[in-house]
PDB file of N, CA, C and O in Angstrom, chain B, residues numbered from 101:
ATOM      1  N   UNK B 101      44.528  81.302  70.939  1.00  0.00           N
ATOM      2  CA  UNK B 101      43.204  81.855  70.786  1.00  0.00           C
ATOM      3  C   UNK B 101      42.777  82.557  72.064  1.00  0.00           C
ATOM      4  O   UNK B 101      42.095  83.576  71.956  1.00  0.00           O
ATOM      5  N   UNK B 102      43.223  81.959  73.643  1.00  0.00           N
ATOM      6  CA  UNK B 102      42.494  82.561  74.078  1.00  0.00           C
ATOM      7  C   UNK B 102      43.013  83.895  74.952  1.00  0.00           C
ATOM      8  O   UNK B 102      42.290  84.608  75.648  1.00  0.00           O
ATOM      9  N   UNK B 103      44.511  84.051  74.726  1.00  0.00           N
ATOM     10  CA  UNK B 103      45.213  85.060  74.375  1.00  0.00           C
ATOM     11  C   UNK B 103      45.152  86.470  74.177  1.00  0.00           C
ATOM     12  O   UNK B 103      45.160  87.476  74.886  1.00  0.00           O
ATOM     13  N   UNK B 104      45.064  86.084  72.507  1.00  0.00           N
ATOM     14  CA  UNK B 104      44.766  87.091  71.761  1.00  0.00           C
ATOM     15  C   UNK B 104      43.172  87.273  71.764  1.00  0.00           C
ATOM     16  O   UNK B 104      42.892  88.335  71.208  1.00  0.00           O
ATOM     17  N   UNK B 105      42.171  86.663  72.158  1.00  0.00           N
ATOM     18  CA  UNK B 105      41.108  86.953  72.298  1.00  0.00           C
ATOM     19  C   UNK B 105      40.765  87.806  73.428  1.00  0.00           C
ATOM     20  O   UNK B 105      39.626  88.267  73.490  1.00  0.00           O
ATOM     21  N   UNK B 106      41.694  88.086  74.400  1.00  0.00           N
ATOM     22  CA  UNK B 106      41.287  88.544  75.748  1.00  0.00           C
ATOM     23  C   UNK B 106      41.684  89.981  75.250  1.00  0.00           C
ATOM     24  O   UNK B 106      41.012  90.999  75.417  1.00  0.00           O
ATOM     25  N   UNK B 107      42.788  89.893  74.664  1.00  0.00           N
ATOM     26  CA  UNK B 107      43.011  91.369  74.498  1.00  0.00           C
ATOM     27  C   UNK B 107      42.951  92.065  73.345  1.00  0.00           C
ATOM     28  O   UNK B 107      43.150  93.278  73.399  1.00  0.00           O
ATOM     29  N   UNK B 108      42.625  91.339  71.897  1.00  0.00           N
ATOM     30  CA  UNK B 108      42.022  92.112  70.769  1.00  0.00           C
ATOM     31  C   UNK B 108      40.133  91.615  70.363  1.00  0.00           C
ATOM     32  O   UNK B 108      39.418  92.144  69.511  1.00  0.00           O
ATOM     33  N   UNK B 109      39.826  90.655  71.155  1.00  0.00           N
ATOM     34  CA  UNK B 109      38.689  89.950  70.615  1.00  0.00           C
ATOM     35  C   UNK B 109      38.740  88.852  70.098  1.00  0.00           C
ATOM     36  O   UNK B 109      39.745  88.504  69.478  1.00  0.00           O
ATOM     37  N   UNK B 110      37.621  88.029  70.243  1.00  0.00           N
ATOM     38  CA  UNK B 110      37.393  86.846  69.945  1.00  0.00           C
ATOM     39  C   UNK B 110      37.770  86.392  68.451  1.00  0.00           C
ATOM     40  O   UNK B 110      38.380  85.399  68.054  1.00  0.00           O
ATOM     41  N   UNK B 111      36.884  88.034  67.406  1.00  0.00           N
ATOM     42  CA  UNK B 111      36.674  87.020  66.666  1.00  0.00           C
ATOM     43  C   UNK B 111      38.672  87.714  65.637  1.00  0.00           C
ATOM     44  O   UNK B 111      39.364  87.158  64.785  1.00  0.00           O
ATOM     45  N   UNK B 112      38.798  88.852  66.252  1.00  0.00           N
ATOM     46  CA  UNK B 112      40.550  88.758  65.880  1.00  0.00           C
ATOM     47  C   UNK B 112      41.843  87.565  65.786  1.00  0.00           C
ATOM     48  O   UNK B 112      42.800  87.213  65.096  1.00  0.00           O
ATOM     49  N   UNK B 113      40.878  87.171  67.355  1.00  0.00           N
ATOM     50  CA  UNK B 113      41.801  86.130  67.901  1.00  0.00           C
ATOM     51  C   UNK B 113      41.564  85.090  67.243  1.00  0.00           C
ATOM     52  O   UNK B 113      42.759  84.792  67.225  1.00  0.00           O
ATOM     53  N   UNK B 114      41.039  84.164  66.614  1.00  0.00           N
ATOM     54  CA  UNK B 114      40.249  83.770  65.171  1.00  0.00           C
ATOM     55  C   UNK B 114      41.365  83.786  64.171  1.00  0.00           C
ATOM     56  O   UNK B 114      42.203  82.926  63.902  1.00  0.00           O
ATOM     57  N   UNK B 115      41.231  84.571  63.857  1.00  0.00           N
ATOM     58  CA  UNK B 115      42.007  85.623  62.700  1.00  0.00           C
ATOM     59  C   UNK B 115      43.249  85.247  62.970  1.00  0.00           C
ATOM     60  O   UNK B 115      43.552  84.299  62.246  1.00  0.00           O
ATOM     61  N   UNK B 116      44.106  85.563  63.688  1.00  0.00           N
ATOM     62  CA  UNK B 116      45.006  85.222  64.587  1.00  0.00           C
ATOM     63  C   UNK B 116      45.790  84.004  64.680  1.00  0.00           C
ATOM     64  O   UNK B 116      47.002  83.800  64.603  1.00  0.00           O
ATOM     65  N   UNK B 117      44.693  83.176  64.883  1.00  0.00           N
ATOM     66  CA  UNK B 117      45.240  81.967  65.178  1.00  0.00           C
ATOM     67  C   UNK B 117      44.795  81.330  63.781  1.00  0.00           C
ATOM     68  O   UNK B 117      45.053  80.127  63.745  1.00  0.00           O
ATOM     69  N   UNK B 118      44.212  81.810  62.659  1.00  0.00           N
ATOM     70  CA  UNK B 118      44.185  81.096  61.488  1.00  0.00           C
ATOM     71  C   UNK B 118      45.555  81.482  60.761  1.00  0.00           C
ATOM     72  O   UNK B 118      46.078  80.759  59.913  1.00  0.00           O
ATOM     73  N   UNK B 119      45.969  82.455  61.103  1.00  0.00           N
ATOM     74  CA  UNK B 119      47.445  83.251  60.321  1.00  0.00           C
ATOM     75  C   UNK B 119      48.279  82.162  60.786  1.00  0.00           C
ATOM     76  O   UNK B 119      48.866  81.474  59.951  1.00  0.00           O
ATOM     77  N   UNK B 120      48.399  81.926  62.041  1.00  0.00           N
ATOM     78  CA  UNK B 120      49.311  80.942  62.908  1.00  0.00           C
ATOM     79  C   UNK B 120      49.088  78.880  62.242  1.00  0.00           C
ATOM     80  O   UNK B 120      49.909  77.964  62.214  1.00  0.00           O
ATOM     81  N   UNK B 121      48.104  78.921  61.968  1.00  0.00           N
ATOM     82  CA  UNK B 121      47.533  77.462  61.182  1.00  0.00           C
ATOM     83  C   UNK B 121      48.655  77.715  59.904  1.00  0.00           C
ATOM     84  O   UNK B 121      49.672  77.087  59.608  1.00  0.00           O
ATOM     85  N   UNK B 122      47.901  79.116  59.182  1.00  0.00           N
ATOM     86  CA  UNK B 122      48.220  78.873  58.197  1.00  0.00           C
ATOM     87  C   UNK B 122      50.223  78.822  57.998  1.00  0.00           C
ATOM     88  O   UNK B 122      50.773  78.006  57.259  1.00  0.00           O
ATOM     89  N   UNK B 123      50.747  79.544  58.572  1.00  0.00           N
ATOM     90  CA  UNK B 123      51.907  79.732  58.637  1.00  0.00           C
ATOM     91  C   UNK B 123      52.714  78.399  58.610  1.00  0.00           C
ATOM     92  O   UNK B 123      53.694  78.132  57.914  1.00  0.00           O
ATOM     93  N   UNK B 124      51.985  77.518  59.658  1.00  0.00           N
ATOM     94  CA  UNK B 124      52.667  76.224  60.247  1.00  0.00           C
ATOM     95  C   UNK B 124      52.470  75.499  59.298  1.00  0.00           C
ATOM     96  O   UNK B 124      53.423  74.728  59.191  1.00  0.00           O
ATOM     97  N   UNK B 125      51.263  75.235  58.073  1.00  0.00           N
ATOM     98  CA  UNK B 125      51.237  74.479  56.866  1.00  0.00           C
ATOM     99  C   UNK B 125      51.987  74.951  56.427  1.00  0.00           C
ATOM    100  O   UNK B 125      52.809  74.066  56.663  1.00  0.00           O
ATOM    101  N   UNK B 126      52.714  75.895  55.754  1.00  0.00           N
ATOM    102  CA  UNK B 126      53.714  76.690  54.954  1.00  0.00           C
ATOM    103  C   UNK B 126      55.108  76.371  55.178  1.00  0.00           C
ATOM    104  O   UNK B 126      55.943  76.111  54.312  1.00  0.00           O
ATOM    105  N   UNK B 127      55.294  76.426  56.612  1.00  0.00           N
ATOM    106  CA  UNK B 127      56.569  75.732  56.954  1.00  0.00           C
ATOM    107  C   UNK B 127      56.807  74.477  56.782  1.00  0.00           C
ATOM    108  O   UNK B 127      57.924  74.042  56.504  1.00  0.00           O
ATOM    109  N   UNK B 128      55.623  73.670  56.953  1.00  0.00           N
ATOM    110  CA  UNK B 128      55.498  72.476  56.724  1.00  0.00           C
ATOM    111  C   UNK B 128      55.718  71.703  55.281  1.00  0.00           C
ATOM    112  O   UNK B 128      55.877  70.498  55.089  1.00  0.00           O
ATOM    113  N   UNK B 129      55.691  72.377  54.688  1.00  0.00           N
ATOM    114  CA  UNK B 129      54.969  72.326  53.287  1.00  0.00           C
ATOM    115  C   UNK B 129      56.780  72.263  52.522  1.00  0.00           C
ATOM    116  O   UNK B 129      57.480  71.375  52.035  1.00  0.00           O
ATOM    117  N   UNK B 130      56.929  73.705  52.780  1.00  0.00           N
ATOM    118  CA  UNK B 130      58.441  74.034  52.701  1.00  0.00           C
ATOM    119  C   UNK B 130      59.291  72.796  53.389  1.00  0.00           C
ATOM    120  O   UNK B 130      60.145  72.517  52.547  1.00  0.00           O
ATOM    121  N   UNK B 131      59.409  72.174  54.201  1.00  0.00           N
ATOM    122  CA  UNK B 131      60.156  71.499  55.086  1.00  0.00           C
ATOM    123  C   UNK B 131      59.937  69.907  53.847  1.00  0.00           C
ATOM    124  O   UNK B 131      60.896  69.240  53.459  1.00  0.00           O
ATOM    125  N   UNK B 132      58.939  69.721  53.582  1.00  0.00           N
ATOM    126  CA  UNK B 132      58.700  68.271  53.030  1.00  0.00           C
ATOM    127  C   UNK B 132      59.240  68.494  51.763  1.00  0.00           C
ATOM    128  O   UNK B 132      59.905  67.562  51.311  1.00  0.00           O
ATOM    129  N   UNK B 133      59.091  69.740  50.909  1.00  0.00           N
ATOM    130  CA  UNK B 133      59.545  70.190  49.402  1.00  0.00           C
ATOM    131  C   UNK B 133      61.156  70.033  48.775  1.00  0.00           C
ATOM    132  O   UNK B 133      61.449  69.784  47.606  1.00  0.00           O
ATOM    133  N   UNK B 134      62.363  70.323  50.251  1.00  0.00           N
ATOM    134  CA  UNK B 134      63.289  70.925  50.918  1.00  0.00           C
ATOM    135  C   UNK B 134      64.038  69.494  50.774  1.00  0.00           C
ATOM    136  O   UNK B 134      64.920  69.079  50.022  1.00  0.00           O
ATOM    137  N   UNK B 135      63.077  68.769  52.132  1.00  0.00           N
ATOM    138  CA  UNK B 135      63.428  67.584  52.904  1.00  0.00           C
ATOM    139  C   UNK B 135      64.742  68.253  53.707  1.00  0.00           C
ATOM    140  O   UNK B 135      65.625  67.516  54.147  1.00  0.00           O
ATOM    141  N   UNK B 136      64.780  69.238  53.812  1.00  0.00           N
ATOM    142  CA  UNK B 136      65.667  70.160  55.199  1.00  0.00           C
ATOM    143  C   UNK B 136      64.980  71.061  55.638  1.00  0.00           C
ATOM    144  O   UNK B 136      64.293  71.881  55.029  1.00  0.00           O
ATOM    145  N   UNK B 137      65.179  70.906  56.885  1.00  0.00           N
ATOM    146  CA  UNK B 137      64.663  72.521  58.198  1.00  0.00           C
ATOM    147  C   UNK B 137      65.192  73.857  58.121  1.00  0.00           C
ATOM    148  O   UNK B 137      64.828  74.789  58.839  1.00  0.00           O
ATOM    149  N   UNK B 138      66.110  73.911  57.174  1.00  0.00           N
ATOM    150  CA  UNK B 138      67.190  75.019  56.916  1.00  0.00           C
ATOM    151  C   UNK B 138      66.090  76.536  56.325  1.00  0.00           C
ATOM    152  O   UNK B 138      65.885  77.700  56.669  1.00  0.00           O
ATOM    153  N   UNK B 139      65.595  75.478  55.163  1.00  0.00           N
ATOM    154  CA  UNK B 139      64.476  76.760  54.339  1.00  0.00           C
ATOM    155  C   UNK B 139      63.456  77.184  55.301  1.00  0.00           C
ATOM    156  O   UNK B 139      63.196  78.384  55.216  1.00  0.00           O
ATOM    157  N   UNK B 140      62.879  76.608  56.093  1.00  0.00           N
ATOM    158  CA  UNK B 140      61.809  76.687  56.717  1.00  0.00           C
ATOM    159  C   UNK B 140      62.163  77.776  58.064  1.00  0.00           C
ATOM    160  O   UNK B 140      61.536  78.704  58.575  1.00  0.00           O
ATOM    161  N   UNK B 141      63.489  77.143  58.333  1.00  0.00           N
ATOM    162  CA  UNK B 141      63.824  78.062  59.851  1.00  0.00           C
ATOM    163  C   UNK B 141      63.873  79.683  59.059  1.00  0.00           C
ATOM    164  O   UNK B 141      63.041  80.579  59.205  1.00  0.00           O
ATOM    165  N   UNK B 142      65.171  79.710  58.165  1.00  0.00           N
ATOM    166  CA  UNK B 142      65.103  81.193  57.651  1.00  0.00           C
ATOM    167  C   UNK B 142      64.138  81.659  57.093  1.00  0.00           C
ATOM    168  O   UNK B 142      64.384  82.703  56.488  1.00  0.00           O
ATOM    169  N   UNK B 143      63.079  81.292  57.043  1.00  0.00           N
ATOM    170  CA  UNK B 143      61.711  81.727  56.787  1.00  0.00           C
ATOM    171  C   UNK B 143      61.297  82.395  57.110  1.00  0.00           C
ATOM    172  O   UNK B 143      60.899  83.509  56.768  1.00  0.00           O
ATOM    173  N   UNK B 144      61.325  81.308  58.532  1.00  0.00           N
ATOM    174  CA  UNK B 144      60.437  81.891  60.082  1.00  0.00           C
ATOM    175  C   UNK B 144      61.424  82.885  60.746  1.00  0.00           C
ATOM    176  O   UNK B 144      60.894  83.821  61.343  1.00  0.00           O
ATOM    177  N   UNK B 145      63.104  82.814  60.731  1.00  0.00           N
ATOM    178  CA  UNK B 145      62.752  84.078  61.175  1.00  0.00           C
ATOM    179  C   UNK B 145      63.276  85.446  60.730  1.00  0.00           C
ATOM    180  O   UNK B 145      63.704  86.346  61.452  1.00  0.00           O
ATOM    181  N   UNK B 146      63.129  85.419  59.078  1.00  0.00           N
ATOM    182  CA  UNK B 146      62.767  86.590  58.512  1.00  0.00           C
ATOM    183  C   UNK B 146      60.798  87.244  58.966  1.00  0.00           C
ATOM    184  O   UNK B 146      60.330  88.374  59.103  1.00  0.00           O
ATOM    185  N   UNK B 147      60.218  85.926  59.055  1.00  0.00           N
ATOM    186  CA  UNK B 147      59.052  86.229  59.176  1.00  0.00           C
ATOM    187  C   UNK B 147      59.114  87.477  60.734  1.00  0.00           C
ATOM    188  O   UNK B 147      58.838  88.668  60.875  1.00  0.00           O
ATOM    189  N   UNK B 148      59.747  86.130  61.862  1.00  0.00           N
ATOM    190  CA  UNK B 148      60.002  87.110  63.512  1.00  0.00           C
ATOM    191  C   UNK B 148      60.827  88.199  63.182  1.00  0.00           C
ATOM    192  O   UNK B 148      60.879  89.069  64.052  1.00  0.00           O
ATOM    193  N   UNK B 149      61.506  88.393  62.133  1.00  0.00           N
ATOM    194  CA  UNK B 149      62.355  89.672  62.523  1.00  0.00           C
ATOM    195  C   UNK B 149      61.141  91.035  61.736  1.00  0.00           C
ATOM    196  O   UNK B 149      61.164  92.263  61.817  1.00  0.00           O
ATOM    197  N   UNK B 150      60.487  90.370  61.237  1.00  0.00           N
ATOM    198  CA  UNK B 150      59.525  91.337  60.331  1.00  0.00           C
ATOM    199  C   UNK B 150      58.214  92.034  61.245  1.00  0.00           C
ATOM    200  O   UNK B 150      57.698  93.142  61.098  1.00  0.00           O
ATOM    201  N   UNK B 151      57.877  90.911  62.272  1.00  0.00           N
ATOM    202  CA  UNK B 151      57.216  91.272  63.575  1.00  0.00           C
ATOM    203  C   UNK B 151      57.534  92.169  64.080  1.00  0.00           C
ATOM    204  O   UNK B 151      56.861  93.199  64.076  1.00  0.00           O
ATOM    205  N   UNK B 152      59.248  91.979  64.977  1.00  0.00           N
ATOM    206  CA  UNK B 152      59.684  92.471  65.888  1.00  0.00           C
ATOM    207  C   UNK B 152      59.947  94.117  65.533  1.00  0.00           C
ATOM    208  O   UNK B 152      59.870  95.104  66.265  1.00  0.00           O
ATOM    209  N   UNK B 153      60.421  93.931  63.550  1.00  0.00           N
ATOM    210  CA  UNK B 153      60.274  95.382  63.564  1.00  0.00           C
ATOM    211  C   UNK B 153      58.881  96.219  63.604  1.00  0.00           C
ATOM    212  O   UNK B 153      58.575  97.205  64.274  1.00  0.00           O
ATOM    213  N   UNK B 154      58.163  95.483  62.664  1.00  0.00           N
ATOM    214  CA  UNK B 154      56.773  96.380  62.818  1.00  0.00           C
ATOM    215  C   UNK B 154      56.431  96.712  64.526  1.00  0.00           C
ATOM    216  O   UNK B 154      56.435  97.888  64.888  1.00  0.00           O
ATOM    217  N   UNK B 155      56.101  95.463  65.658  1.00  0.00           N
ATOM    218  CA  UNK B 155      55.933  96.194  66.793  1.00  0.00           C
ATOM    219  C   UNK B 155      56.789  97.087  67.319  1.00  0.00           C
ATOM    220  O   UNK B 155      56.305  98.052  67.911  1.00  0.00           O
ATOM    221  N   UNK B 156      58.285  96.946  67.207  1.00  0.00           N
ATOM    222  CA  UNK B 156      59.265  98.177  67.849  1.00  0.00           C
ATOM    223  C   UNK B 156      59.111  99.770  67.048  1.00  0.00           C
ATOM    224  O   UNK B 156      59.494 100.795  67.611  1.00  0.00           O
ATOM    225  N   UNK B 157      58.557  99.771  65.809  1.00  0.00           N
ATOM    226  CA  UNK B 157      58.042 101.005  65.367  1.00  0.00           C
ATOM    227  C   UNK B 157      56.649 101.810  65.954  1.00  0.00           C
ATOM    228  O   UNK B 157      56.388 103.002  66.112  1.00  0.00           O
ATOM    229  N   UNK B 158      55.592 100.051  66.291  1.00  0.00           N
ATOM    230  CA  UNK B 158      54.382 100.720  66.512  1.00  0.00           C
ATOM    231  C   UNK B 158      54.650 100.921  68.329  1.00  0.00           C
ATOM    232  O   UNK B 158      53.707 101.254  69.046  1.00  0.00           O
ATOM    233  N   UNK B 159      55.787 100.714  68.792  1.00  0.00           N
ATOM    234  CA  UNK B 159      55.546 100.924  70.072  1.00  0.00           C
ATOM    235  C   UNK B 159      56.352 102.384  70.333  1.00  0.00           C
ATOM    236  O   UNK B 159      55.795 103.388  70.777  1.00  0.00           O
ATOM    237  N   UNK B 160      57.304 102.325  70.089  1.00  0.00           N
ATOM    238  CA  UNK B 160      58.723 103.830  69.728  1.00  0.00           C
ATOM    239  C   UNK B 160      58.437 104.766  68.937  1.00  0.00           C
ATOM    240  O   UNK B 160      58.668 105.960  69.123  1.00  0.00           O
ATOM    241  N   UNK B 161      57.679 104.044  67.583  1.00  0.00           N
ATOM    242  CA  UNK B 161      57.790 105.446  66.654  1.00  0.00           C
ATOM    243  C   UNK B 161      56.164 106.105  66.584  1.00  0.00           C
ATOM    244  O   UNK B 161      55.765 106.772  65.629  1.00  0.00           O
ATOM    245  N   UNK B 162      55.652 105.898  67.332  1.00  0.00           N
ATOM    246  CA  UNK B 162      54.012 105.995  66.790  1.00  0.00           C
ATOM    247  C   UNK B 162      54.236 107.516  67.952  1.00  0.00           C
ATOM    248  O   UNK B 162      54.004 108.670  67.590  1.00  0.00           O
ATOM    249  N   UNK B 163      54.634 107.193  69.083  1.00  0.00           N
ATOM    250  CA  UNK B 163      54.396 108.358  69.721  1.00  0.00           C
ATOM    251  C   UNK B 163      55.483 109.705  69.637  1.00  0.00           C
ATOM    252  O   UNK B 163      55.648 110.543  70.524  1.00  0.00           O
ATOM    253  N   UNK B 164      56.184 109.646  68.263  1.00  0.00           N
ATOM    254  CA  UNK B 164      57.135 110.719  68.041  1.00  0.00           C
ATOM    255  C   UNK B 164      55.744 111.985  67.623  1.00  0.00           C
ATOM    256  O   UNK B 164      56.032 113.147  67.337  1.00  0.00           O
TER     257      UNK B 164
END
């Protein structure tokens, strides 16, 4: 929160860190459904690879 509040706003950072709540119930959720970490990890990081592309576009491709 206080993070992302410094550099998009408070009430983003909010926002932000409710995406991050909510995410961690989801994994969680998944993990107990499962009763393995397996579903939950490839989750998360289809989720990080889905990040990493959107920011490497908005940082590389925005200024073509």
């Amino acid at each position: 929160m206080v993070v992302t509040g410094v550099y998009i706003g408070a009430g983003w950072g909010m926002v932000m860190c409710a995406a991050v709540g909510t995410g961690g119930v989801v994994w969680s959720l998944l993990y107990e459904r499962q009763k393995t970490i397996v579903g939950a990890w490839v989750s998360r990081a289809l989720v990080d690879l889905s990040l990493m592309i959107i920011g490497y576009r908005l940082l590389f491709m925005a200024s073509q």
